[in-house]
C-alpha positions as CSV (number, residue, x, y, z in Angstrom):
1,X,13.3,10.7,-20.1
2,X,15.8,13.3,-20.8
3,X,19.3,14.8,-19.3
4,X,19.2,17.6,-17.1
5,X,19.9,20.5,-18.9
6,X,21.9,22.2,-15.7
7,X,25.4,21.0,-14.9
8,X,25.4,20.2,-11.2
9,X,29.1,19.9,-10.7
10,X,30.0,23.0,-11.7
11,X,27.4,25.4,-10.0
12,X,28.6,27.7,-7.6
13,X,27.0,26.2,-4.5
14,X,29.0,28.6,-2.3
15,X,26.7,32.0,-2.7
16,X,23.2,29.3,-2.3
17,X,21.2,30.3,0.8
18,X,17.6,31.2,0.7
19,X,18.8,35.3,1.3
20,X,19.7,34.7,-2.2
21,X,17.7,32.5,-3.5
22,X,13.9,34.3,-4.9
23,X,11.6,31.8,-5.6
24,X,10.6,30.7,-1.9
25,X,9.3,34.7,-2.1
26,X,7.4,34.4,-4.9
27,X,5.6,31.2,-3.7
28,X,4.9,32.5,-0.4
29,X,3.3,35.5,-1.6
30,X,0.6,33.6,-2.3
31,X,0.2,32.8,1.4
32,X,-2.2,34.5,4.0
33,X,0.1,38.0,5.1
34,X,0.3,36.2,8.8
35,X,2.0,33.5,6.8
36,X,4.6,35.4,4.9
37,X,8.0,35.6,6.2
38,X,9.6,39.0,6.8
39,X,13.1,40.3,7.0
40,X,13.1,40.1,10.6
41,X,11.6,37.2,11.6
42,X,13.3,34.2,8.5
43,X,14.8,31.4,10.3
44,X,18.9,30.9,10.7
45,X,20.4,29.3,8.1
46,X,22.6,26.6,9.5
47,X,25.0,23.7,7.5
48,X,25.4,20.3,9.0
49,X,28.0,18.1,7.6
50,X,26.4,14.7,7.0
51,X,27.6,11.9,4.4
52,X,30.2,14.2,2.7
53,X,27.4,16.6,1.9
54,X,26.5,20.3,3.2
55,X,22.7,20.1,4.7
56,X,21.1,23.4,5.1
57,X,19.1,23.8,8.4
58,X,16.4,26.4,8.4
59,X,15.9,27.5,12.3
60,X,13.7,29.1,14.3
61,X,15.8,27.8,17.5
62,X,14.4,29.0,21.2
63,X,16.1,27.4,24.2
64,X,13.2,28.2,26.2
65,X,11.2,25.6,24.2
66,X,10.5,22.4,25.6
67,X,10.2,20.3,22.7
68,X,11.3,20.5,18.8
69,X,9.6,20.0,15.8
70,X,11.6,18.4,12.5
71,X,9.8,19.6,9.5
72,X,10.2,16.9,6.5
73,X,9.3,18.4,2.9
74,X,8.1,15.8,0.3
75,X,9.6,16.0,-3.6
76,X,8.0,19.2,-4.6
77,X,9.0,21.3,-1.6
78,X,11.8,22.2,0.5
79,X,12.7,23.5,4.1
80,X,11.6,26.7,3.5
81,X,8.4,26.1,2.7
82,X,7.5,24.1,5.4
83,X,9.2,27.2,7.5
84,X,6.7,29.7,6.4
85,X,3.6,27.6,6.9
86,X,4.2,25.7,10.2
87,X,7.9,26.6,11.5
88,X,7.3,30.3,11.7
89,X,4.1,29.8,13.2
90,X,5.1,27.1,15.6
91,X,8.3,29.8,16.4
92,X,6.1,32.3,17.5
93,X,3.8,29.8,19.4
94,X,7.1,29.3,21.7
95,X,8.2,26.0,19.9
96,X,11.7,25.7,18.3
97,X,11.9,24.4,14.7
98,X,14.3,22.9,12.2
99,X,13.4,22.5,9.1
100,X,15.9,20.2,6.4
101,X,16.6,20.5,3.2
102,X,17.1,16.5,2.1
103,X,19.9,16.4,0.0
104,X,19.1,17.5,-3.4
105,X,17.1,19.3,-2.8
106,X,16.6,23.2,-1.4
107,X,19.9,24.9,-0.5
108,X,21.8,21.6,0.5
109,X,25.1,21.4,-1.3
110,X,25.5,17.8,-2.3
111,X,28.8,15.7,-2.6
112,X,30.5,15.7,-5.6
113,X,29.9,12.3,-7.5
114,X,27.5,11.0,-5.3
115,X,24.0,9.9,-6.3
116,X,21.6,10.5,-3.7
117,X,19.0,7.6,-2.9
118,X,15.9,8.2,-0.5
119,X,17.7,5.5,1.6
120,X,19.9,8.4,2.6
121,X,17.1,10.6,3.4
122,X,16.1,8.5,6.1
123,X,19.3,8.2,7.4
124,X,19.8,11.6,7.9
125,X,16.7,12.5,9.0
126,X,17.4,9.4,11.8
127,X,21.2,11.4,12.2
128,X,19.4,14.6,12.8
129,X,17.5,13.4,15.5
130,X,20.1,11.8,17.0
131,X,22.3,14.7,16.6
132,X,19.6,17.3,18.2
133,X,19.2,15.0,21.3
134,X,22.8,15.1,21.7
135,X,22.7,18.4,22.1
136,X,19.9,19.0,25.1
137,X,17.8,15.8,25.1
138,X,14.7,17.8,24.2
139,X,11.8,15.6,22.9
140,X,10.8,15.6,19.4
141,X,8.4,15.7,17.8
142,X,8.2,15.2,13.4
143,X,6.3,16.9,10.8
144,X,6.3,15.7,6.8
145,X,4.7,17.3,3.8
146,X,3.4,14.8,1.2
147,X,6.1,12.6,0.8
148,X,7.6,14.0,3.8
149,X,4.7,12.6,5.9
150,X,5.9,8.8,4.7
151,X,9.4,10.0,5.5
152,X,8.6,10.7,8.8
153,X,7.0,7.6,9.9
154,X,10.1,5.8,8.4
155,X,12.9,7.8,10.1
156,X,10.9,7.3,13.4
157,X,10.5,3.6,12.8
158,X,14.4,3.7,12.1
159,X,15.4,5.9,15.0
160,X,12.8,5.4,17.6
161,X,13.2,7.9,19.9
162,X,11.0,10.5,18.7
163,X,7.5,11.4,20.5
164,X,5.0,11.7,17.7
165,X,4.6,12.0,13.8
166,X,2.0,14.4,11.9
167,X,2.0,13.9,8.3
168,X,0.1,15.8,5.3
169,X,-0.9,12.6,4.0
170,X,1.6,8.9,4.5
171,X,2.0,7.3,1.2
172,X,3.3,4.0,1.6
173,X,5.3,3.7,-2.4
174,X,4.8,-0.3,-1.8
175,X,0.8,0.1,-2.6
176,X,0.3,-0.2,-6.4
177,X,-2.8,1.9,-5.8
178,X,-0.5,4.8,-4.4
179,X,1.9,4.6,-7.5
180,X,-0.7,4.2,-9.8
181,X,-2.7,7.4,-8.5
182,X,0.2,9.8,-7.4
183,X,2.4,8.8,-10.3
184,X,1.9,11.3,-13.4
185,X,-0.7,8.5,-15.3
186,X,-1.1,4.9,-15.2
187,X,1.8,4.7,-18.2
188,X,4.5,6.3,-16.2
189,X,3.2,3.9,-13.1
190,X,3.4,0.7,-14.4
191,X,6.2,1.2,-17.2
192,X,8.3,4.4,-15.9
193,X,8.5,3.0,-12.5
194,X,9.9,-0.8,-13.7
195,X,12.5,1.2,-16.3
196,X,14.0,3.5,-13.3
197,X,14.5,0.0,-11.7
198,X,16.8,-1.3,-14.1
199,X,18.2,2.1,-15.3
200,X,19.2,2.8,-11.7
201,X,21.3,-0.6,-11.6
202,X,23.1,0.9,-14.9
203,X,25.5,3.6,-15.7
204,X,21.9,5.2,-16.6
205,X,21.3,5.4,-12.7
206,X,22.1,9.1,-12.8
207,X,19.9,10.1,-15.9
208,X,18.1,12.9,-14.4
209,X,13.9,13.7,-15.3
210,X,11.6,16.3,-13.8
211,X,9.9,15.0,-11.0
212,X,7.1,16.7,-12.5
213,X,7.2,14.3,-15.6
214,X,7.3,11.3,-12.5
215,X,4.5,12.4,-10.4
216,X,1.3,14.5,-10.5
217,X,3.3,17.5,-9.9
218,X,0.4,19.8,-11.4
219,X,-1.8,19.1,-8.1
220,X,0.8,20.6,-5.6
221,X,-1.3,23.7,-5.3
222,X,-4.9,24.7,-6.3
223,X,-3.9,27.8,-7.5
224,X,-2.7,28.1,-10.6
225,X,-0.6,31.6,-10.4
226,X,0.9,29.4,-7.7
227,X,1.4,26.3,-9.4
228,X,3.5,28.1,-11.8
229,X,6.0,29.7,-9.5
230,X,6.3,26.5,-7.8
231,X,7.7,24.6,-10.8
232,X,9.9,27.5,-11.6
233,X,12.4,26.6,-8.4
234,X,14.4,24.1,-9.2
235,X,15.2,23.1,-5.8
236,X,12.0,22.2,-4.9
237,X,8.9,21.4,-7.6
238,X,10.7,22.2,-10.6
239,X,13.3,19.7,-9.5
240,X,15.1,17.1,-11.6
241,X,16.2,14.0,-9.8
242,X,18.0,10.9,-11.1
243,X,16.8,7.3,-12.0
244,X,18.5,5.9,-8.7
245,X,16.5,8.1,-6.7
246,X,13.1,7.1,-8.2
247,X,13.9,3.7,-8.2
248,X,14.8,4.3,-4.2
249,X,11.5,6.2,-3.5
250,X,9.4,3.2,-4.6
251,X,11.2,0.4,-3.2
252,X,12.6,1.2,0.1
253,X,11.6,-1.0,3.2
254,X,11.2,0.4,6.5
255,X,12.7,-1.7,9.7
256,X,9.4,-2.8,10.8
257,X,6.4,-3.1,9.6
258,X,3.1,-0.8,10.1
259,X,1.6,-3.3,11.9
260,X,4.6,-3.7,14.5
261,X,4.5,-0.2,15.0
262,X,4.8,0.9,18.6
263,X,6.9,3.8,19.2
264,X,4.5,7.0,19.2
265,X,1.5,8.4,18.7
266,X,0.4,9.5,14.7
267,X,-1.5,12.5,13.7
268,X,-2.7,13.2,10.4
269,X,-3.4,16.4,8.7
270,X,-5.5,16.0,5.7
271,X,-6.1,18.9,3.5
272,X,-9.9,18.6,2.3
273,X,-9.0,19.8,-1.5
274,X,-6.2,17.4,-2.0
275,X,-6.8,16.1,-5.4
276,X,-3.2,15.0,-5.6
277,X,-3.2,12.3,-2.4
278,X,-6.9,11.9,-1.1
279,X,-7.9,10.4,2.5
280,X,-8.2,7.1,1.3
281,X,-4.4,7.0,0.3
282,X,-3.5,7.3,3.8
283,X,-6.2,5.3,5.2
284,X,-4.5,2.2,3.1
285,X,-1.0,2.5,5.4
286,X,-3.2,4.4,8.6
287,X,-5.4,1.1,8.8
288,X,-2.4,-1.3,9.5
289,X,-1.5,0.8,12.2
290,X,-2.9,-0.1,15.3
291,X,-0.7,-0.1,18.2
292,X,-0.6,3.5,19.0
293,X,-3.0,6.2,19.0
294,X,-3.9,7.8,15.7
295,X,-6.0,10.9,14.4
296,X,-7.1,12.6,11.4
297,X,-8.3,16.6,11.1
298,X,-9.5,17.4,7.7
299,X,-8.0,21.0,6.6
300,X,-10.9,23.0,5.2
301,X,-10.9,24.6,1.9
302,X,-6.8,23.5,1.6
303,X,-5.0,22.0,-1.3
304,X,-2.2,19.7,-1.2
305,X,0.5,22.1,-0.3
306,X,-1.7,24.2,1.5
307,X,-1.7,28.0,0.7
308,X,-5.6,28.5,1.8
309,X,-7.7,29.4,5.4
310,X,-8.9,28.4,7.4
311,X,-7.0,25.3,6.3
312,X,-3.9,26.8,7.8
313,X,-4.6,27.6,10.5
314,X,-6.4,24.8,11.5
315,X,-3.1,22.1,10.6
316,X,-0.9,24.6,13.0
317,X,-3.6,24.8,16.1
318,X,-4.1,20.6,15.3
319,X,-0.2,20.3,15.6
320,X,0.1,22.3,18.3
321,X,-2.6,20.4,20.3
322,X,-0.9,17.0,19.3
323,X,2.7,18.3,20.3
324,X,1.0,19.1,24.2
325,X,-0.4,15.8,23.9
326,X,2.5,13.3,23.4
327,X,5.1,15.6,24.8
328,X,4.4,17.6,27.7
């Protein structure tokens, strides 16, 4: 485990927005051309002060809409690559969508000092929520990529006032069989994860390592041009995160239980090439709930992050089909 090479306190946070920032259009170049985002139709950047930090928004807002979607990235993404493959689309399917940048990563600007825990991502992601039904009272409906899928199920468990989940996999961190097939080997499962543990409850806790050295970063995408410009941006794949944060990710407890689980319906987007988080990963937390209605649509021919058709296509016509069904 090594330091992070880059100092974090003293970047110049103030010129980082995604108009700057490249390496969201590199990796979306390898996306289907209807996929791609052009310079007249990227979302709004918006900041929303949470916790002492600056959490970038990416928007495709439409007050006409009658429900939003939250897109939740997982740890080798960030908002704007859950804009380009669902929150554009949705966008031009006359839904609105905000997609967050948790704090470290993308182009949120965290506090100074603070170490950031996935405890806090669920709080804001509960926040969020609560701060976009302040606004209108729209229903809402929330979306999570990979790690973001388990994220989502534990914000709505935490805030319970959202209308339905999709997820691109759940991994529930508390199933040795998840850690010890998403982690980077069977070494860094059963010995890496038990040292961030009692490095995080240390003045090690804000050691920083690639989260490509912590999980099987190399599966993201099946393409390997891709795969490369992914772990090139820093704020998303090629992102370094401390030992308090790792230790957080594995042992955080949601309010209830799957099997208490009552508050909406669950759809599940499986990508059919996944070779980072198969089916059966999320049949291990999907079979415990039973108290609402789930589903599962296999996404042909896509990887993990999914760049491929007719994959695409058919997670945003599945989502769109889900959203009618729990929401209007």
């Amino acid at each position: 485990m090594r330091n992070q090479v880059v100092d974090y306190e003293n970047i110049d946070l103030l010129n980082m927005n995604y108009k700057t920032q490249s390496n969201w259009r590199e990796i979306q170049s390898f996306l289907p051309k209807e996929f791609q985002l052009v310079l007249d139709n990227e979302p709004s950047e918006e900041w929303w002060q949470w916790g002492g930090h600056e959490v970038h928004l990416d928007c495709f807002r439409n007050p006409r809409s009658e429900v939003k979607v939250i897109l939740f990235h997982g740890v080798g993404t960030n908002g704007r690559q859950m804009s380009t493959i669902l929150g554009s689309p949705l966008f031009k399917r006359g839904f609105e969508t905000i997609a967050i940048d948790m704090p470290e990563y993308g182009m949120t600007r965290v506090a100074s000092g603070v170490l950031v825990t996935y405890d806090d991502w669920v709080q804001a992601g509960s926040d969020l929520i609560d701060a976009e039904l302040e606004k209108d009272g729209r229903p809402i409906v929330l979306y999570g990529l990979s790690a973001g899928g388990m994220l989502a199920w534990h914000v709505a468990a935490l805030n319970k006032k959202v209308k339905g989940i999709v997820g691109m996999t759940f991994l529930d961190q508390q199933e040795q069989q998840v850690r010890d097939e998403t982690a980077l080997n069977f070494l860094m499962s059963r010995i890496g994860v038990p040292l961030t543990h009692l490095a995080a409850k240390t003045p090690l806790a804000a050691l920083r390592m690639p989260m490509s050295l912590a999980s099987k970063m190399s599966a993201l995408v099946n393409n390997k041009a891709a795969l490369k410009a992914c772990l090139k941006d820093t704020t998303s794949a090629g992102k370094w995160v401390t030992m308090k944060f790792l230790s957080s990710l594995t042992t955080y407890k949601p309010v209830v239980e799957p099997e208490a689980f009552d508050i909406c319906p669950i759809l599940l987007t499986q990508p059919a090439k996944d070779s980072w988080t198969p089916l059966y990963l999320s049949e291990l937390f999907l079979k415990r709930v039973n108290r609402v209605p789930k589903k599962v649509v296999m996404l042909e021919n896509a990887g993990h992050y999914p760049l491929e058709q007719p994959g695409l296509t058919q997670m945003n016509d599945a989502v769109v089909d889900f959203i009618h069904s729990c929401t209007l």
